[in-house]
N, CA, C and O atoms as CSV, one atom per row, in Angstrom:
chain,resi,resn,atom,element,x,y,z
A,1,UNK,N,N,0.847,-1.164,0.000
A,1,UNK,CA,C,0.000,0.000,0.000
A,1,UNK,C,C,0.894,1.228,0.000
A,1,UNK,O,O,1.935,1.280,0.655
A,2,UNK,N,N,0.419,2.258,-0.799
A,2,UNK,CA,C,1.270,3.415,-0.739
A,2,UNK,C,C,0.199,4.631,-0.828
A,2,UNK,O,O,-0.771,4.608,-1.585
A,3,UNK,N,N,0.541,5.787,0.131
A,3,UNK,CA,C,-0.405,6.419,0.615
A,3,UNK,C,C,0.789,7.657,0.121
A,3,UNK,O,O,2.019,7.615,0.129
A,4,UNK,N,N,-0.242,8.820,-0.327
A,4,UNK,CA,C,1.139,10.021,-1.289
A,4,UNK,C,C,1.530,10.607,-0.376
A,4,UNK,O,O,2.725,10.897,-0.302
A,5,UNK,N,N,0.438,11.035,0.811
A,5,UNK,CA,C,0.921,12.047,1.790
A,5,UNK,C,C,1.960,11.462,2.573
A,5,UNK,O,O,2.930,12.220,2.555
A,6,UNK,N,N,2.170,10.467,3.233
A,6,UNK,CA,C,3.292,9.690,3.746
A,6,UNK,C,C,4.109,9.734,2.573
A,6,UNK,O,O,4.683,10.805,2.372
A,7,UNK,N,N,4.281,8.844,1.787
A,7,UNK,CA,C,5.152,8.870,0.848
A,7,UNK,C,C,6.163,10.104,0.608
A,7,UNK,O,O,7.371,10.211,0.821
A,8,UNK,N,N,4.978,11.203,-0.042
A,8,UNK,CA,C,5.587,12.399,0.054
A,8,UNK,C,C,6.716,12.820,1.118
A,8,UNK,O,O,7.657,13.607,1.008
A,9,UNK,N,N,6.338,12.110,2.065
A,9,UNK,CA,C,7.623,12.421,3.261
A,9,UNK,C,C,8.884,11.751,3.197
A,9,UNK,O,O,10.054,12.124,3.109
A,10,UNK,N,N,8.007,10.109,3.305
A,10,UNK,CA,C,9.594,9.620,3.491
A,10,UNK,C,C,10.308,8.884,1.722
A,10,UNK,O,O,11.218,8.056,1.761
A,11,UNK,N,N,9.938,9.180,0.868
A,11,UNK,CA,C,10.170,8.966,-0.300
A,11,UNK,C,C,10.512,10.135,-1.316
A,11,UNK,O,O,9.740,11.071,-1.526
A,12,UNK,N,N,12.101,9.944,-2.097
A,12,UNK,CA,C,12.441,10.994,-2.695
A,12,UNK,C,C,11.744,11.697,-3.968
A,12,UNK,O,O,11.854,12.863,-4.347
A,13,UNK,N,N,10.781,10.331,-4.669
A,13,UNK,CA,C,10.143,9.957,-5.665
A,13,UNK,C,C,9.224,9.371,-5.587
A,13,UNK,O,O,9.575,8.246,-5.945
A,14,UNK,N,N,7.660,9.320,-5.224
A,14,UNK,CA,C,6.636,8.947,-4.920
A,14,UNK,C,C,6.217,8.109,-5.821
A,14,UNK,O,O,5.573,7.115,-5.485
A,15,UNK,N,N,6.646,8.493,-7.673
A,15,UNK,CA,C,6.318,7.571,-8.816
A,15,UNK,C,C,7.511,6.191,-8.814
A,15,UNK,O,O,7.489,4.985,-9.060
A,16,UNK,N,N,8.117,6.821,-8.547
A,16,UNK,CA,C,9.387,5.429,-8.214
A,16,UNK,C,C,9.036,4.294,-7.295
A,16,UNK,O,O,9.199,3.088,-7.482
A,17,UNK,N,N,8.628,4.793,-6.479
A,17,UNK,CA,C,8.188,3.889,-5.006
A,17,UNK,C,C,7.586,3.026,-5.849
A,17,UNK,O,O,7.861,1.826,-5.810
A,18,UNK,N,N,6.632,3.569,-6.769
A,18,UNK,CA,C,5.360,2.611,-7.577
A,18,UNK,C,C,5.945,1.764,-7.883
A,18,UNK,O,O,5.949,0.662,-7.334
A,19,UNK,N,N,6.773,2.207,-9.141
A,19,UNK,CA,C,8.001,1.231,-9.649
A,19,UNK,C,C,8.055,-0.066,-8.866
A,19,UNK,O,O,7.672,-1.217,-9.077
A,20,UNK,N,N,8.836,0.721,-7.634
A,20,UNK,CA,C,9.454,-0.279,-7.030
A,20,UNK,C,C,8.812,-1.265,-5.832
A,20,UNK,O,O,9.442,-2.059,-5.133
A,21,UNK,N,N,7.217,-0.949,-5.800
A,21,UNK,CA,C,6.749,-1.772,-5.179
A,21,UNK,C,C,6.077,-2.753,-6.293
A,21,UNK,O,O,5.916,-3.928,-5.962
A,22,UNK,N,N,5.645,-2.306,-7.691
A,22,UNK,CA,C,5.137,-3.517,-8.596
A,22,UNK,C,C,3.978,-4.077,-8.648
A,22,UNK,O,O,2.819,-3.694,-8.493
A,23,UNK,N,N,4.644,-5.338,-8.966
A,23,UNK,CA,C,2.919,-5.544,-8.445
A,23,UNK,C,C,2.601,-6.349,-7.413
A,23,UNK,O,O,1.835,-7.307,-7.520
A,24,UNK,N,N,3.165,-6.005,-6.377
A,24,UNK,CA,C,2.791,-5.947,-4.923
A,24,UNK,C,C,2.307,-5.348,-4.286
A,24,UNK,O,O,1.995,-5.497,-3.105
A,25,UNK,N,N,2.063,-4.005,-5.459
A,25,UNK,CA,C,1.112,-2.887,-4.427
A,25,UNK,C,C,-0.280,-3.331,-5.135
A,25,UNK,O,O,-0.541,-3.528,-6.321
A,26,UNK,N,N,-0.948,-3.401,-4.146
A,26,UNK,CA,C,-2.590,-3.159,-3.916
A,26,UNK,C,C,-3.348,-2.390,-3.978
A,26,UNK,O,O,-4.411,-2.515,-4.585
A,27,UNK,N,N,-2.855,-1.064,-3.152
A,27,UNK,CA,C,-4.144,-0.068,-2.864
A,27,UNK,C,C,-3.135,0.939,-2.452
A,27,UNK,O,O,-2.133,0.755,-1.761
A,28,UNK,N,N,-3.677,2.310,-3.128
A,28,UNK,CA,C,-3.232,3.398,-3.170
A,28,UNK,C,C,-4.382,4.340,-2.084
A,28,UNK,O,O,-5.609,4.237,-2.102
A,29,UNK,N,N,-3.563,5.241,-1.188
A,29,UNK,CA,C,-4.188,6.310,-0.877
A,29,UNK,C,C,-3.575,7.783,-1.422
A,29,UNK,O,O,-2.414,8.194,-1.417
A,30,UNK,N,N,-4.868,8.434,-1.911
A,30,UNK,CA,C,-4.276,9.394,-2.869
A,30,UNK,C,C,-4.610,10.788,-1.647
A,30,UNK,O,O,-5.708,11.243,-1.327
A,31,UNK,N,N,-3.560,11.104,-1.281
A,31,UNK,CA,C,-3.950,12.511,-0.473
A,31,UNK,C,C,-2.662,13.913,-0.515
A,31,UNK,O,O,-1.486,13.674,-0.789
A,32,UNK,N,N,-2.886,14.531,-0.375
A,32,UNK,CA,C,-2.267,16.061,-1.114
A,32,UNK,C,C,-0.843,16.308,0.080
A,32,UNK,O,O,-1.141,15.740,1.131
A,33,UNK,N,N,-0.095,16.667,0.128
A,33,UNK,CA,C,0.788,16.550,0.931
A,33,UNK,C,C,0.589,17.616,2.135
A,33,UNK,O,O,1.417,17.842,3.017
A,34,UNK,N,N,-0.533,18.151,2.006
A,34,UNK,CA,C,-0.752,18.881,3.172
A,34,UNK,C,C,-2.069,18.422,3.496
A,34,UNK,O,O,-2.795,19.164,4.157
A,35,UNK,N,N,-2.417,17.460,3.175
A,35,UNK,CA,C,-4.218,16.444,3.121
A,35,UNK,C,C,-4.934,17.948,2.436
A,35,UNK,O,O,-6.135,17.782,2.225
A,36,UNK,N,N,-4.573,18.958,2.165
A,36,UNK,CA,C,-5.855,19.087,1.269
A,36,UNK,C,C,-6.825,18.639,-0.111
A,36,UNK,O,O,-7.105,17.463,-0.344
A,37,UNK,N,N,-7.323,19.907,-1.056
A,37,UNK,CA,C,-7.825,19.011,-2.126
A,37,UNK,C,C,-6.749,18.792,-2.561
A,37,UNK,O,O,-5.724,19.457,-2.410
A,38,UNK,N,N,-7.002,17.266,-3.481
A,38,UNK,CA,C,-6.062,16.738,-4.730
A,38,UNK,C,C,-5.556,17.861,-5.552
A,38,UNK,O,O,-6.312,18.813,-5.744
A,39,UNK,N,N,-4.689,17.862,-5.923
A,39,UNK,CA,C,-4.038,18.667,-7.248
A,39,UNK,C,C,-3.759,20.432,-6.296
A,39,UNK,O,O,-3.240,21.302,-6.995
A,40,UNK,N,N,-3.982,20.676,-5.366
A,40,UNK,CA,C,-3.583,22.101,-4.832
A,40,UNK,C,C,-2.407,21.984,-4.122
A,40,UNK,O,O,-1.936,22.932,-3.493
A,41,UNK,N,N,-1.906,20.914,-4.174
A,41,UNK,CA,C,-0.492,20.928,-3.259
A,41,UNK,C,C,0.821,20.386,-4.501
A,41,UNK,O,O,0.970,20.769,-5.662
A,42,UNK,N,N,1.307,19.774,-4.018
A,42,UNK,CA,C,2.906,19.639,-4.641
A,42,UNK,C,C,3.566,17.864,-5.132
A,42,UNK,O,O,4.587,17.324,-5.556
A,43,UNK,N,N,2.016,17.507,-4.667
A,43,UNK,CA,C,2.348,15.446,-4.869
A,43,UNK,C,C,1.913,15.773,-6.343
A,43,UNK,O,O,1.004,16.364,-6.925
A,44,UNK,N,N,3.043,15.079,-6.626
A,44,UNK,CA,C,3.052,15.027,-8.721
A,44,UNK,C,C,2.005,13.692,-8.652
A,44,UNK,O,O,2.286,12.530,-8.357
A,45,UNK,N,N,1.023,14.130,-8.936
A,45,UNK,CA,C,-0.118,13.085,-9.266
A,45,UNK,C,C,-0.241,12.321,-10.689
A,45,UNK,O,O,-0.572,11.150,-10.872
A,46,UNK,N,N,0.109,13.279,-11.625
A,46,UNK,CA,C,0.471,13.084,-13.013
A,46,UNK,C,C,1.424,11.876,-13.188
A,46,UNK,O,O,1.255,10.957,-13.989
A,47,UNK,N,N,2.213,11.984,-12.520
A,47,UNK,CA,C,3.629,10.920,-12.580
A,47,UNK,C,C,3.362,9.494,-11.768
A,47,UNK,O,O,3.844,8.387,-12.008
A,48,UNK,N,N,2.568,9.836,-10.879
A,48,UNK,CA,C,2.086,8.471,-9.770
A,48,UNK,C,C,1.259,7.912,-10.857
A,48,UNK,O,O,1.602,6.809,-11.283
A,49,UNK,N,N,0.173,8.518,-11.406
A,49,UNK,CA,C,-0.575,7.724,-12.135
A,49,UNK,C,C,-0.280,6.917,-13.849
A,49,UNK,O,O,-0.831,6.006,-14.466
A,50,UNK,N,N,1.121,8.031,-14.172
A,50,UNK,CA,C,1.757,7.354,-15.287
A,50,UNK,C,C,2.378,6.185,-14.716
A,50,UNK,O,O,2.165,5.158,-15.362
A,51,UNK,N,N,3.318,6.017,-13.347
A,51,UNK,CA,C,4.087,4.755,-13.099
A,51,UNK,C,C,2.768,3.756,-13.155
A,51,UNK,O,O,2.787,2.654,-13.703
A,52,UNK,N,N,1.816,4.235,-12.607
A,52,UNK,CA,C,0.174,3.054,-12.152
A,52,UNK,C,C,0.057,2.296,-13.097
A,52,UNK,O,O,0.061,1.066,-13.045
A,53,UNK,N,N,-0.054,2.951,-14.005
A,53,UNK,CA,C,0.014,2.686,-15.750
A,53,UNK,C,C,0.788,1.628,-16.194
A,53,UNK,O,O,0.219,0.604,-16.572
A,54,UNK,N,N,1.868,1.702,-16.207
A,54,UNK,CA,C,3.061,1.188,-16.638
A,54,UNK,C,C,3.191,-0.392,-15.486
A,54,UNK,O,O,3.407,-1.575,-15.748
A,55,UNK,N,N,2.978,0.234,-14.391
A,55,UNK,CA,C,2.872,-1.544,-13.891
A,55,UNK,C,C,1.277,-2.140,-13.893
A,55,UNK,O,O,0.725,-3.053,-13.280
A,56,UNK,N,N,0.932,-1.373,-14.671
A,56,UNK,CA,C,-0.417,-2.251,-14.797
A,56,UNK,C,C,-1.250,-2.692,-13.545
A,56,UNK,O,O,-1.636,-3.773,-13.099
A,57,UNK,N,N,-1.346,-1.491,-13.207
A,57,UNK,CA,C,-1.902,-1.640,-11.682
A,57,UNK,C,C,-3.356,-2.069,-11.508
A,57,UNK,O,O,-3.984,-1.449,-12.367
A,58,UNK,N,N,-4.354,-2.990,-10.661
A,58,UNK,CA,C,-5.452,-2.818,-11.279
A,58,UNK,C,C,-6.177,-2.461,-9.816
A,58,UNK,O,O,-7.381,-2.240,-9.684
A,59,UNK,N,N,-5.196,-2.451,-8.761
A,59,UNK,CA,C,-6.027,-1.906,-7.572
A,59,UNK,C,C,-6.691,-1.150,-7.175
A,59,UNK,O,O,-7.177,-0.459,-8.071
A,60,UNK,N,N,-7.087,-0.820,-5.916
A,60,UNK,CA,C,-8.204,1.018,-5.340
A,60,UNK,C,C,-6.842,1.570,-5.558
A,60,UNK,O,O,-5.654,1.310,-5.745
A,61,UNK,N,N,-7.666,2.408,-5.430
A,61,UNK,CA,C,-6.970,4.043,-5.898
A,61,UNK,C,C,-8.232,4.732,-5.160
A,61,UNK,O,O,-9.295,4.765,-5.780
A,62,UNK,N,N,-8.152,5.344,-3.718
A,62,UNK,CA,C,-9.040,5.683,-2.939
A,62,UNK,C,C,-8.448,7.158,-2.598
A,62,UNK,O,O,-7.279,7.460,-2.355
A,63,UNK,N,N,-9.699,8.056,-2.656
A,63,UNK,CA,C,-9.110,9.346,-1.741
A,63,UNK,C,C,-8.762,9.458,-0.157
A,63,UNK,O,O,-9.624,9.470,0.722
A,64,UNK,N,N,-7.851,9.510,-0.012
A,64,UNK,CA,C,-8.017,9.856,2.022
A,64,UNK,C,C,-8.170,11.630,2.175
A,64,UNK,O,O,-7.359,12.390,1.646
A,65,UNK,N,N,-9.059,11.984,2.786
A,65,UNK,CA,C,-9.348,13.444,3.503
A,65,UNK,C,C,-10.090,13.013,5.011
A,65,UNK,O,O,-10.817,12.156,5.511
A,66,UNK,N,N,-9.237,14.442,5.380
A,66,UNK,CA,C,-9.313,14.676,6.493
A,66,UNK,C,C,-10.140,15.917,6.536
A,66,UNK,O,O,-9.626,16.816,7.201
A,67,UNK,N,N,-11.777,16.303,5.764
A,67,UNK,CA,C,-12.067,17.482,5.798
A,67,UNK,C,C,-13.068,17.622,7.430
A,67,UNK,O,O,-13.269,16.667,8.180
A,68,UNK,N,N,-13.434,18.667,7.602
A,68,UNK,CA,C,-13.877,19.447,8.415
A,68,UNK,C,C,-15.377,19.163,9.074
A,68,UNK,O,O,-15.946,20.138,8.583
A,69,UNK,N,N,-16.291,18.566,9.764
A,69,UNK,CA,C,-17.589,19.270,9.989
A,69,UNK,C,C,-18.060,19.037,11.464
A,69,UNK,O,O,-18.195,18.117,12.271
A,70,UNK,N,N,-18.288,20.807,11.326
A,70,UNK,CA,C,-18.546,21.280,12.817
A,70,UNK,C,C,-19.617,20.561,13.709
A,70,UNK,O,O,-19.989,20.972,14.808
A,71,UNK,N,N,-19.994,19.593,13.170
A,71,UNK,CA,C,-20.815,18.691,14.058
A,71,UNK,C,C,-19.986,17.637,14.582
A,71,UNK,O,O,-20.535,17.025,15.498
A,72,UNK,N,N,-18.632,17.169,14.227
A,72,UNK,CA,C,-17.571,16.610,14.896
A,72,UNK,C,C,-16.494,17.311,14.894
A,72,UNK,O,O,-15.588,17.413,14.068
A,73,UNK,N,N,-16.696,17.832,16.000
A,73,UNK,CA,C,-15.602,18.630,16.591
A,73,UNK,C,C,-14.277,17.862,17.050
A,73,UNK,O,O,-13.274,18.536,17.284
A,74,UNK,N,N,-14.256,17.039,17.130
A,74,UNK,CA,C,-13.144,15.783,18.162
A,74,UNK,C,C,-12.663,15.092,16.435
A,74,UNK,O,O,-11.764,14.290,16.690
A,75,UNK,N,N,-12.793,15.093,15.574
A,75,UNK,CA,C,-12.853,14.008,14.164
A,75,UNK,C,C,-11.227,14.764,13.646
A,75,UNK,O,O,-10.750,15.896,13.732
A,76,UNK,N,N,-10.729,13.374,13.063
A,76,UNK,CA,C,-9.042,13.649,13.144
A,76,UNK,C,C,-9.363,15.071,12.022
A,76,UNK,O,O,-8.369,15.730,12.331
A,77,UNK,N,N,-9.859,15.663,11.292
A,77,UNK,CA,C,-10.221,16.447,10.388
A,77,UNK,C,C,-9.869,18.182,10.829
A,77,UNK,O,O,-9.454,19.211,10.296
A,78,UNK,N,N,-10.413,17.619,12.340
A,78,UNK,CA,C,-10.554,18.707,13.223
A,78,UNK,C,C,-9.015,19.429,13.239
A,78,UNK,O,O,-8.812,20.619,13.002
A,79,UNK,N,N,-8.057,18.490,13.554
A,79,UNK,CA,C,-7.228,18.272,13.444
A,79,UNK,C,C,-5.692,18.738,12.394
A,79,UNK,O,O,-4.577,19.217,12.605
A,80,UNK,N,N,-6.265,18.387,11.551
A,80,UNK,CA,C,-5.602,18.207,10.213
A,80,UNK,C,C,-6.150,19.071,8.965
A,80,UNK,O,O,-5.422,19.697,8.195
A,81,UNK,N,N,-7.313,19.012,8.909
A,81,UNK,CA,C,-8.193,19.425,8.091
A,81,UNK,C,C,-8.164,21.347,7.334
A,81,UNK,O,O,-8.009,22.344,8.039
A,82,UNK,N,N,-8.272,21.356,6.480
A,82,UNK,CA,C,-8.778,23.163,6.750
A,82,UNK,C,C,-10.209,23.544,7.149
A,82,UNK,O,O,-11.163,23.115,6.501
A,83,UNK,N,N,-10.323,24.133,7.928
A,83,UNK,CA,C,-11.721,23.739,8.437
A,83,UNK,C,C,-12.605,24.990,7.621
A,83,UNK,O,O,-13.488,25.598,8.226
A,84,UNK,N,N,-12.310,25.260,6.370
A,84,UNK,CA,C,-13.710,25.626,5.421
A,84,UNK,C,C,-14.249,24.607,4.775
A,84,UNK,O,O,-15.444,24.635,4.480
A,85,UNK,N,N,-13.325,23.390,4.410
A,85,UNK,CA,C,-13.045,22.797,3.274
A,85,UNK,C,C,-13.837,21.210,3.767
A,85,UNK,O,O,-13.056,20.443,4.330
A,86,UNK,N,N,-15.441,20.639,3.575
A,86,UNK,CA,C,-16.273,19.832,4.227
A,86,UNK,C,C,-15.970,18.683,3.162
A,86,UNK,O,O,-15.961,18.670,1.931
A,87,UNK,N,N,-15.685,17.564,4.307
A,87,UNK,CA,C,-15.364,16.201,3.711
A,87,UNK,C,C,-15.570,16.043,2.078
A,87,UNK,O,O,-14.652,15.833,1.285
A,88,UNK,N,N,-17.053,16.197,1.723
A,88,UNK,CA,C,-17.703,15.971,0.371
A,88,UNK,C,C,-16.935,16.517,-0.422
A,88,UNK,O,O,-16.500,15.932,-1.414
A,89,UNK,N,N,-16.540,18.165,-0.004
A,89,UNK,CA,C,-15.833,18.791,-0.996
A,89,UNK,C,C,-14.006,18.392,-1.632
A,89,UNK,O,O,-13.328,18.840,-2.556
A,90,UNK,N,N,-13.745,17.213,-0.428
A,90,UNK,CA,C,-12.344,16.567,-0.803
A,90,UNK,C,C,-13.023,15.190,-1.094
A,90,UNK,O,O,-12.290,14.204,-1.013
A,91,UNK,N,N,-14.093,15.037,-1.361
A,91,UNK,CA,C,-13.983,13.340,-2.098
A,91,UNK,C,C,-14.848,14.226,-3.986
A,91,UNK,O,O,-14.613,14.070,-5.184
A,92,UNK,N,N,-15.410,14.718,-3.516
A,92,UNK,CA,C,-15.978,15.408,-5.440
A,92,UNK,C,C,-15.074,16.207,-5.599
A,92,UNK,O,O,-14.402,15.796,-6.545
A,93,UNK,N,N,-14.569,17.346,-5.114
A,93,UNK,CA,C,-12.943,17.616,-5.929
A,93,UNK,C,C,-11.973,17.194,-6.081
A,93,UNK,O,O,-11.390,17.740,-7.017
A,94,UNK,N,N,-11.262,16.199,-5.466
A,94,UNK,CA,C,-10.519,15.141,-5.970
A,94,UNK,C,C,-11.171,13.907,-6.789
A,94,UNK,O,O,-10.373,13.361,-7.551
A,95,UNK,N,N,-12.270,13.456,-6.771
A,95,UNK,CA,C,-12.774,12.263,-7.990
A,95,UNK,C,C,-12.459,13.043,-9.036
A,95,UNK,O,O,-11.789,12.475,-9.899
A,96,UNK,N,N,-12.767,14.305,-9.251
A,96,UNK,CA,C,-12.908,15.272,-10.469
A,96,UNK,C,C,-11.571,15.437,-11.265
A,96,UNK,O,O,-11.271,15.190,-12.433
A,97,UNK,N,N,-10.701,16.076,-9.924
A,97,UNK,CA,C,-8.965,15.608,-10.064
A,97,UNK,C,C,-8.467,14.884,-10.802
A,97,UNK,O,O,-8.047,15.097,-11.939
A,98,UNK,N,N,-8.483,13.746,-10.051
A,98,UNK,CA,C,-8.219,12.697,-10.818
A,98,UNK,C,C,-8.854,11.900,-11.659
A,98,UNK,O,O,-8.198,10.997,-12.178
A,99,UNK,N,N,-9.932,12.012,-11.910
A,99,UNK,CA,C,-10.588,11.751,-13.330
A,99,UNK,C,C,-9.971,12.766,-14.265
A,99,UNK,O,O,-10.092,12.100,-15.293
A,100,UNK,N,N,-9.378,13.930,-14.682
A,100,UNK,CA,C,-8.552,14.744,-15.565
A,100,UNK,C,C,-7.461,13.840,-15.518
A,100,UNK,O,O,-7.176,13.223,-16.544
A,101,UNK,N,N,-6.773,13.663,-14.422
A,101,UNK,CA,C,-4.991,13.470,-14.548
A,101,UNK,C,C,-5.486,11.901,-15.294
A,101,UNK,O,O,-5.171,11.868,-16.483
A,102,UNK,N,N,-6.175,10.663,-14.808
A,102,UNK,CA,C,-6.388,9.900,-15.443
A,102,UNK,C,C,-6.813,10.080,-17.104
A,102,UNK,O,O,-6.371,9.225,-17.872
A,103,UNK,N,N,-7.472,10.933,-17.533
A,103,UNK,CA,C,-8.016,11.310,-19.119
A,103,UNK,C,C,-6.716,11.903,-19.399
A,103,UNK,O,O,-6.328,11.518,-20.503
A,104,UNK,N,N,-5.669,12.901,-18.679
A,104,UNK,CA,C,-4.741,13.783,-19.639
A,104,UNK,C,C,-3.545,12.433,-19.836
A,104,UNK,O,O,-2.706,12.490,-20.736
A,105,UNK,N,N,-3.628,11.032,-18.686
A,105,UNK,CA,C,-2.237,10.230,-18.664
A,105,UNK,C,C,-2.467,8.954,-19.628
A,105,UNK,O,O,-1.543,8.151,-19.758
A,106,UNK,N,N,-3.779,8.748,-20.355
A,106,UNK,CA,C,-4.477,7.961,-20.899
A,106,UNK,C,C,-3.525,7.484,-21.637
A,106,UNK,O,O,-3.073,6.359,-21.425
A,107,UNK,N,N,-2.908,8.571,-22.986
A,107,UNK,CA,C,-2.566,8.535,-23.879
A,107,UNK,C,C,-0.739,8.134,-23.716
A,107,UNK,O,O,-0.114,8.012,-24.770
A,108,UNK,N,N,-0.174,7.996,-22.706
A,108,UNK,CA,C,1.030,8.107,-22.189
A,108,UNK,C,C,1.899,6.529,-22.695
A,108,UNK,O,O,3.066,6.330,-22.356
């Protein structure tokens, strides 16, 4: 399993990791290196999903967010989260995300 926001940390190359886990990886968590929305931070998503490609990946590919709502105040979101930014709005702006980077890496 390879999750971007971790990755992003302890990995020099997040598309490499792919590489080099193969096809032993399973399941991807796709989250922004500061957990916000997909594509507003600095995880090359473009490149994770070209390596995906290339090893013929056929696993989840799931969003992780940590968004916000003031009816759970205690929720790791609380936490982590930007608190304008409500769960829904990090699982439909990232599906959206990455439904582009998937259509622009199609052709690759």
């Amino acid at each position: 399993m390879i999750d971007t926001f971790h990755a992003n940390i302890e990995e020099k190359n997040v598309a490499r990791a792919v590489h080099t886990a193969g096809k032993r990886l399973k399941h991807i968590h796709a989250s922004e290196n500061d957990r916000g929305l997909l594509g507003s931070g600095h995880v090359d998503f473009p490149a994770i999903i070209e390596s995906l490609r290339e090893i013929d990946y056929s696993g989840y590919l799931m969003i992780e967010g940590f968004g916000y709502s003031p009816s759970e105040p205690d929720s790791p979101g609380a936490l982590w989260a930007e608190m304008s930014v409500p769960p829904e709005e990090i699982a439909f702006s990232g599906a959206q995300y990455l439904s582009r980077v998937l259509s622009n890496t199609a052709s690759v």
